[in-house]
C-alpha positions in Angstrom: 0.0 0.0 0.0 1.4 3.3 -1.0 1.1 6.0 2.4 2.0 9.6 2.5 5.2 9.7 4.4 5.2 12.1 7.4 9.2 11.4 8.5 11.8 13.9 6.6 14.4 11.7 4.2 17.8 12.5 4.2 19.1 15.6 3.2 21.7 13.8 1.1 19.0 11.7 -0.9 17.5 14.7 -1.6 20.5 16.8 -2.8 21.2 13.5 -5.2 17.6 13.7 -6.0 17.3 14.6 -10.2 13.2 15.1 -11.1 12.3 15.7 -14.4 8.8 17.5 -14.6 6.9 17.0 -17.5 4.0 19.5 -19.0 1.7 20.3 -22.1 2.7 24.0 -22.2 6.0 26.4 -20.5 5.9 28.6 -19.4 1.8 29.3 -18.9 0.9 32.1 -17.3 -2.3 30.5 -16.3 -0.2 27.8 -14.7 1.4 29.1 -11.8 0.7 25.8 -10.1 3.5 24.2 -12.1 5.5 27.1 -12.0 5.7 27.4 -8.4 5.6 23.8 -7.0 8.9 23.3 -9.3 10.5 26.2 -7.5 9.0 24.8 -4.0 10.1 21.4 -4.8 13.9 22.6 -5.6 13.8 24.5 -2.4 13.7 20.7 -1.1 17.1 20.8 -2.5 15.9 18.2 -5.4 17.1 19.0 -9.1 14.4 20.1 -11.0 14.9 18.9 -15.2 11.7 20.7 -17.1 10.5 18.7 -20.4 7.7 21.1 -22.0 5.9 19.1 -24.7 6.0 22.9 -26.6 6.7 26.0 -25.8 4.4 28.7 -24.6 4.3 31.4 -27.3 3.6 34.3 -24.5 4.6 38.3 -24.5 3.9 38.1 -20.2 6.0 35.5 -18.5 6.6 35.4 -14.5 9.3 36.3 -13.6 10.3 33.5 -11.8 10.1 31.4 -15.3 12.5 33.2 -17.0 15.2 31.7 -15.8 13.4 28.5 -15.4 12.5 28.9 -19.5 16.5 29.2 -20.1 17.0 25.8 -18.8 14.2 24.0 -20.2 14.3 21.1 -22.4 12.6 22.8 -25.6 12.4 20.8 -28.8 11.3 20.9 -31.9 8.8 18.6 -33.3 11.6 16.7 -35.6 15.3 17.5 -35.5 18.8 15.5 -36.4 19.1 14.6 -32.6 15.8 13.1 -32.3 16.7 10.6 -35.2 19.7 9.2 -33.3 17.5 8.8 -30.1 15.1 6.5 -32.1 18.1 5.3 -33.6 19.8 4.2 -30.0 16.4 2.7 -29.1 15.7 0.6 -32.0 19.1 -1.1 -31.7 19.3 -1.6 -28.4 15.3 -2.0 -26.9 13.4 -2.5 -30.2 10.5 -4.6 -28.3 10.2 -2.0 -25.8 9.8 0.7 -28.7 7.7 -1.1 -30.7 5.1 -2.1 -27.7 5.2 1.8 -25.9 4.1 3.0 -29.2 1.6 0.1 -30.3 0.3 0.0 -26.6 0.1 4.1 -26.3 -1.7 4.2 -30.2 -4.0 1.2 -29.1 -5.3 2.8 -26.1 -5.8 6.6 -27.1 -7.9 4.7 -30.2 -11.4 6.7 -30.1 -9.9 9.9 -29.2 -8.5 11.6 -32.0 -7.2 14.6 -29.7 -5.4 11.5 -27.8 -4.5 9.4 -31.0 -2.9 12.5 -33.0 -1.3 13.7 -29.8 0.7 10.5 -29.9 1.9 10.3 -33.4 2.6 14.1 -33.1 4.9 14.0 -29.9 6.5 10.8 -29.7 9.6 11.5 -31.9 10.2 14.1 -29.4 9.5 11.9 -26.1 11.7 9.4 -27.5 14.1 11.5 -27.8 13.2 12.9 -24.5 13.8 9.3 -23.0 17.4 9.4 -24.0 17.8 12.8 -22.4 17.0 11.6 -19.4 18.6 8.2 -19.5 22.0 10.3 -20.4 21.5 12.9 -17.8 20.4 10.6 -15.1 17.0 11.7 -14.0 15.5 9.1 -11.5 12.2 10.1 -11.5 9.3 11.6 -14.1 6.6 13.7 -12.8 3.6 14.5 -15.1 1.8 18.0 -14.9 -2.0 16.5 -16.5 -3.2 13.0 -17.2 -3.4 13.9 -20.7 -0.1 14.4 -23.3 2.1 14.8 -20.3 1.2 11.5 -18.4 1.2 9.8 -21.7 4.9 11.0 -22.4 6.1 10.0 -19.2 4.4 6.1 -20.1 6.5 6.0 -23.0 9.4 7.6 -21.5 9.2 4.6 -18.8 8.7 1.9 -21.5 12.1 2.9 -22.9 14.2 3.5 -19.9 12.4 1.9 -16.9 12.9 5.6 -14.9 9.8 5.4 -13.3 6.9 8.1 -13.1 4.1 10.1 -11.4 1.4 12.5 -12.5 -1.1 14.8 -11.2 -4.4 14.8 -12.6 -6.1 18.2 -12.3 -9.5 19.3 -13.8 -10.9 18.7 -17.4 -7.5 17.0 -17.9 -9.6 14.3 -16.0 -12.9 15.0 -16.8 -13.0 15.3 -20.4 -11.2 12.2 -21.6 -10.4 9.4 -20.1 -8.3 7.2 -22.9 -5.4 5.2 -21.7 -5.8 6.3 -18.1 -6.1 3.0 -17.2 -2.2 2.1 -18.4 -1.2 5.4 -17.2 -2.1 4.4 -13.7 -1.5 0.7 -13.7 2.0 1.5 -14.5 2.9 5.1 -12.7 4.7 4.6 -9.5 1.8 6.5 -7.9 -0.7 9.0 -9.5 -1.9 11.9 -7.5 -4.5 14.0 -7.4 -5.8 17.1 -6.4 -9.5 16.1 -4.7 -11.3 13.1 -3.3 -13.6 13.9 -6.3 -11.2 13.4 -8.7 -9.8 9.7 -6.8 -12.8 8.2 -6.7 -13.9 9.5 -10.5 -10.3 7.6 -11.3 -11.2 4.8 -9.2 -14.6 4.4 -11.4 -12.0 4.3 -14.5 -10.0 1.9 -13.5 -11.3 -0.4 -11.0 -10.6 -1.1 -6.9 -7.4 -1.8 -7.8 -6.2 1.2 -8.2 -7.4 3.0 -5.0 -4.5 2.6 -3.3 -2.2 3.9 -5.8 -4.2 7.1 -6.4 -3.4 9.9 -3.8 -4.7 13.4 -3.2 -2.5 16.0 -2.4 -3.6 19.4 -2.6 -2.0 22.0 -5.0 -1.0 24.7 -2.9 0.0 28.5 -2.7 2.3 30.7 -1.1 0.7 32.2 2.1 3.6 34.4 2.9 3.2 36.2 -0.8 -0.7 35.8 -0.6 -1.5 37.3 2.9 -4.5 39.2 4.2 -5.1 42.5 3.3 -5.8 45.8 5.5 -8.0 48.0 2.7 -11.4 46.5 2.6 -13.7 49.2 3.4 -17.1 48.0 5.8 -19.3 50.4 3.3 -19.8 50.6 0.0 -20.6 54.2 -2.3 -20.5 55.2 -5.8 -16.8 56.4 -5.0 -16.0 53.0 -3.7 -17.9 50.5 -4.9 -18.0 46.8 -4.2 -15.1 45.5 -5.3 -15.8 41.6 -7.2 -12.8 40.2 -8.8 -12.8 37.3 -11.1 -9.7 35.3 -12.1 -9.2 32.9 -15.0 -9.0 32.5 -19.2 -12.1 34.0 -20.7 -13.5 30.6 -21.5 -17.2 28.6 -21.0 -15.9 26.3 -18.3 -15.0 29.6 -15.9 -18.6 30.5 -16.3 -18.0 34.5 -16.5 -21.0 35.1 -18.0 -23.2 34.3 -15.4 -21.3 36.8 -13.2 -21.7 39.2 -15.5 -25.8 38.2 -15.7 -25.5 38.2 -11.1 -23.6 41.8 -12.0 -26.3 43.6 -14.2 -29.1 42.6 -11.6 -26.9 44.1 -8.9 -26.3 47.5 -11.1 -30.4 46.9 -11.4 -31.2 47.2 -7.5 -28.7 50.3 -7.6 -26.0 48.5 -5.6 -22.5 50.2 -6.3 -20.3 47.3 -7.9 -16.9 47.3 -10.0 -16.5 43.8 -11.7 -12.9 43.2 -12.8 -11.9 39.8 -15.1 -8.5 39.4 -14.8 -7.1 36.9 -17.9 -8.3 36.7 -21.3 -9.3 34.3 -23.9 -11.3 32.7 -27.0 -14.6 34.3 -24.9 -13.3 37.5 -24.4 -15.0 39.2 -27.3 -18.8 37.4 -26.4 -18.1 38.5 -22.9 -17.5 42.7 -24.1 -20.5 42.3 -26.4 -22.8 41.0 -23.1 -21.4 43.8 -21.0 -22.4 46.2 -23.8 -25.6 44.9 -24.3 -26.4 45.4 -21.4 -25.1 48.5 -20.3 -22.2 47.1 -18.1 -19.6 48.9 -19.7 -18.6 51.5 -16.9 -18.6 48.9 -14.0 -17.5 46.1 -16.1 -13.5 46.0 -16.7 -11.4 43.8 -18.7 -8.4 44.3 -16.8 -6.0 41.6 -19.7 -3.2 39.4 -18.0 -1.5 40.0 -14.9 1.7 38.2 -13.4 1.6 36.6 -10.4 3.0 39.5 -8.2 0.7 41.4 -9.7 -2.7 39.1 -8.8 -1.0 39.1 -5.6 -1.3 43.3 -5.2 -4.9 43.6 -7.3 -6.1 40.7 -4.5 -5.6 43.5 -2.0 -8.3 45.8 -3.1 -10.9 43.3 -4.0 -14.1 42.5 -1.2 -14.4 39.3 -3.1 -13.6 36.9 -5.5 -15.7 34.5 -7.8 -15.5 31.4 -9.3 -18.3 30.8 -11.3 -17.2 27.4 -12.9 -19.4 25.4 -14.9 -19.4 22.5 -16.6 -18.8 23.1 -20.4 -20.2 21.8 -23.7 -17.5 19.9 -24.4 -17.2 18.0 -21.5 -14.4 20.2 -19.5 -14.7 20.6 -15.9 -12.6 22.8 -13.2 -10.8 20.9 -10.7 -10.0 23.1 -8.1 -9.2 26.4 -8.7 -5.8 28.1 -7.7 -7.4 31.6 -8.0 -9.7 30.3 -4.7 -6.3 29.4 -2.8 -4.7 32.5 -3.9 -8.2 34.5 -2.6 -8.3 33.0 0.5 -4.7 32.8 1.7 -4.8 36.8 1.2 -7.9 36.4 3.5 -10.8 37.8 0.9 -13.9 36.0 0.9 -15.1 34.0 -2.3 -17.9 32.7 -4.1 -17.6 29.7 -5.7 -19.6 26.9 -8.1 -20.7 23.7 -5.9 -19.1 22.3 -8.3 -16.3 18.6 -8.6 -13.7 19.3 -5.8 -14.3 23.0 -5.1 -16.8 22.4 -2.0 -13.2 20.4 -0.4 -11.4 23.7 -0.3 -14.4 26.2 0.4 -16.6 25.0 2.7 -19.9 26.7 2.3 -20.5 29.7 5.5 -17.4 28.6 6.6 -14.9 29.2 4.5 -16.8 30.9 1.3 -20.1 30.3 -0.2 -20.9 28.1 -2.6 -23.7 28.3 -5.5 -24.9 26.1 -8.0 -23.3 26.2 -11.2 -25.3 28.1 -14.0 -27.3 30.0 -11.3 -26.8 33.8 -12.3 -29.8 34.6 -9.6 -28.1 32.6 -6.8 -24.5 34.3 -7.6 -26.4 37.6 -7.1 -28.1 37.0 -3.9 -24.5 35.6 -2.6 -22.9 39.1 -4.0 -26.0 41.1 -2.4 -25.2 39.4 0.6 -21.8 39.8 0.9 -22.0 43.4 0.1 -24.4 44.2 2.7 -22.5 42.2 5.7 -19.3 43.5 6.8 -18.8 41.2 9.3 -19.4 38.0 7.3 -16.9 39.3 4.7 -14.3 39.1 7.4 -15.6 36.2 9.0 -15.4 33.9 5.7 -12.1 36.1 4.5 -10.5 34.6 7.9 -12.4 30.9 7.7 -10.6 31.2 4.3 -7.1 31.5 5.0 -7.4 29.5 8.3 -8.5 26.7 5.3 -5.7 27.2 3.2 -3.0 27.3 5.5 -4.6 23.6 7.0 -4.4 21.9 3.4 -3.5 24.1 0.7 0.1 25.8 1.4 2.5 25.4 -1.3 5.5 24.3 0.6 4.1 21.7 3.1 2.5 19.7 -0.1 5.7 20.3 -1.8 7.7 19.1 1.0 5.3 15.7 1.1 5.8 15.7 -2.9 9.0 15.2 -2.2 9.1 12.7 0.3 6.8 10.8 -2.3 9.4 11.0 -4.9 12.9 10.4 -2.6 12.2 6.7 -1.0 11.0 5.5 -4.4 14.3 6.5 -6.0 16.6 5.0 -2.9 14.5 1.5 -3.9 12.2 1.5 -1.1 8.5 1.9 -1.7 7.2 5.3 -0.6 
């Protein structure tokens, strides 16, 4: 049985310690998750290699990537190299070749997101696989059950180095092809929620309950701390403040808010919405604000870096998380944006919705709302507005929550004890 170990490994086995982390996308702005449990995870003192399946075509990095991006393990789709990777491979495992990429085709067949993801990146993962045979990495973790779990499969195939992944949100939720092999052979997979275990545990069988574990993504609590500007009143010169973090897309459900905003502007109550992010719904989201007559309290505010979500989350009197299922079957995990809101101790709103009522637990900790329900996310907003003293009771119920189960360096710190016993030939 695979336990979360609570004892701290040596620091020597952890200086020796070489990780390669695996993802779809680097640097993603949208994915400080990654970004900031790789930084947390070599403050362990473990090496940190990055494999990107591509790289992030971005103009607004954090500035923590950039020097993370000058060491990371970009690759084109086809190069020289690559050919004398498959090359090594072929002579010297060709079975093992031949059955990662049969077994990997065979079951992503069904999915042609899946299926085309595999013939598109496995020159590179091969190639990827030598990398890491050559530069000694010990262990693979995988950012998604998707592409980057699937890499690290066919990485393991090759080379034996064993792997882990997390599985997140729609990663999860939208497809499930080849989970089954990805967990049957990953060292341990982990993920974020009970929700998502036992949704895994459906997948795959009983089996593979006790190789699933949760372990929370987390944030930083000493960057995202509680704020001293909220104002008990509310005026046309200062009005509400609602914040709302995320891409612009369906499964972030912003226009509800927007709906829950107009019938506030309605009942004369003094609000400033603000969407921070943007995306493919951006431009259906301005024409609903200019329908209906949202424009001056309505503000596209574009990308921000993490330092600077960290100062906006000062002003706001709330944050929302209107998530929703989406038409194509994508559905939020968790959302970091919640962690990041309450660790700096404002209250939030959120969907009841997968594993977002484990992280805010409704009048304690935030309130929850049923996804879709604009009227609902209004009377929540009203609510809020009009109660000072719930604001800071649910601001402080919120960081009090987040420091218990959702701080960035314990859950690194019990990442890493995951990773280090495996790699000294112990089961963790």
């Amino acid at each position: 049985m695979i336990e979360m170990m609570t004892t701290q490994e040596p620091a020597a086995a952890r200086r020796s310690a070489r990780i390669a982390y695996m993802m779809s996308r680097f640097p993603k702005l949208t994915e400080t998750f990654i970004l900031y449990e790789i930084l947390a995870v070599e403050d362990e003192g473990v090496t940190v290699e990055i494999y990107p399946l591509q790289r992030e075509k971005t103009t607004v990095m954090h500035r923590e990537a950039e020097s993370l991006a000058r060491r990371a393990h970009f690759e084109p789709l086809i190069s020289p190299a690559m050919l004398r990777s498959h090359a090594y491979f072929l002579r010297r495992k060709p079975g093992a070749y031949f059955k990662a990429l049969w077994t990997s085709l065979r079951a992503t067949w069904g999915s042609l997101r899946y299926f085309a993801g595999i013939l598109s990146f496995f020159p590179k993962v091969v190639h990827f696989a030598y990398t890491m045979q050559q530069d000694g990495v010990q262990h693979i973790h995988a950012h998604f059950v998707s592409h980057p779990a699937a890499a690290a499969f066919i990485i393991h195939r090759l080379t034996d180095i064993p792997y882990s992944f997390t599985a997140h949100g729609s990663d999860l939720h939208r497809d499930r092809h080849m989970l089954s092999e990805k967990v049957a052979e990953s060292a341990f997979a982990i993920t974020i929620s009970n929700f998502n275990k036992e949704v895994i545990v459906d997948e795959c069988g009983e089996a593979a309950r006790e190789r699933v574990l949760v372990l929370r993504c987390g944030v930083d609590t000493t960057l995202f701390r509680p704020s001293t500007l909220h104002s008990a009143a509310f005026t046309p010169d200062r009005p509400f403040y609602i914040l709302c973090i995320g891409t612009l897309h369906e499964v972030k459900g912003q226009t509800y808010l927007i709906e829950a905003v107009r019938r506030l502007h309605e009942q004369g109550i003094p609000v400033s919405c603000n969407f921070i992010g943007d995306g493919p719904d951006q431009a259906a989201l301005e024409q609903q604000v200019e329908a209906a007559g949202l424009s001056s309290v309505v503000h596209f505010l574009g990308r921000k870096t993490h330092d600077e979500v960290a100062e906006t989350l000062q002003h706001a009197d709330v944050v929302v998380a209107p998530s929703v299922p989406s038409s194509d079957g994508r559905k939020e995990g968790i959302p970091i944006v919640l962690m990041e809101a309450m660790g700096s101790g404002v209250p939030v709103i959120a969907s009841d919705l997968s594993g977002i009522p484990e992280l805010v637990i409704n009048h304690q900790s935030g309130l929850l709302v049923p996804p879709g329900d604009a009227p609902g996310l209004a009377a929540a907003l009203e609510r809020l507005a009009a109660d000072a003293e719930l604001r800071q009771q649910l601001g402080a119920g919120g960081r009090v929550r987040v420091l218990d189960e959702f701080d960035l360096h314990k859950n690194a710190a019990q990442l890493v004890r995951l990773f280090v016993p495996e790699m000294e030939g112990t089961q963790p």
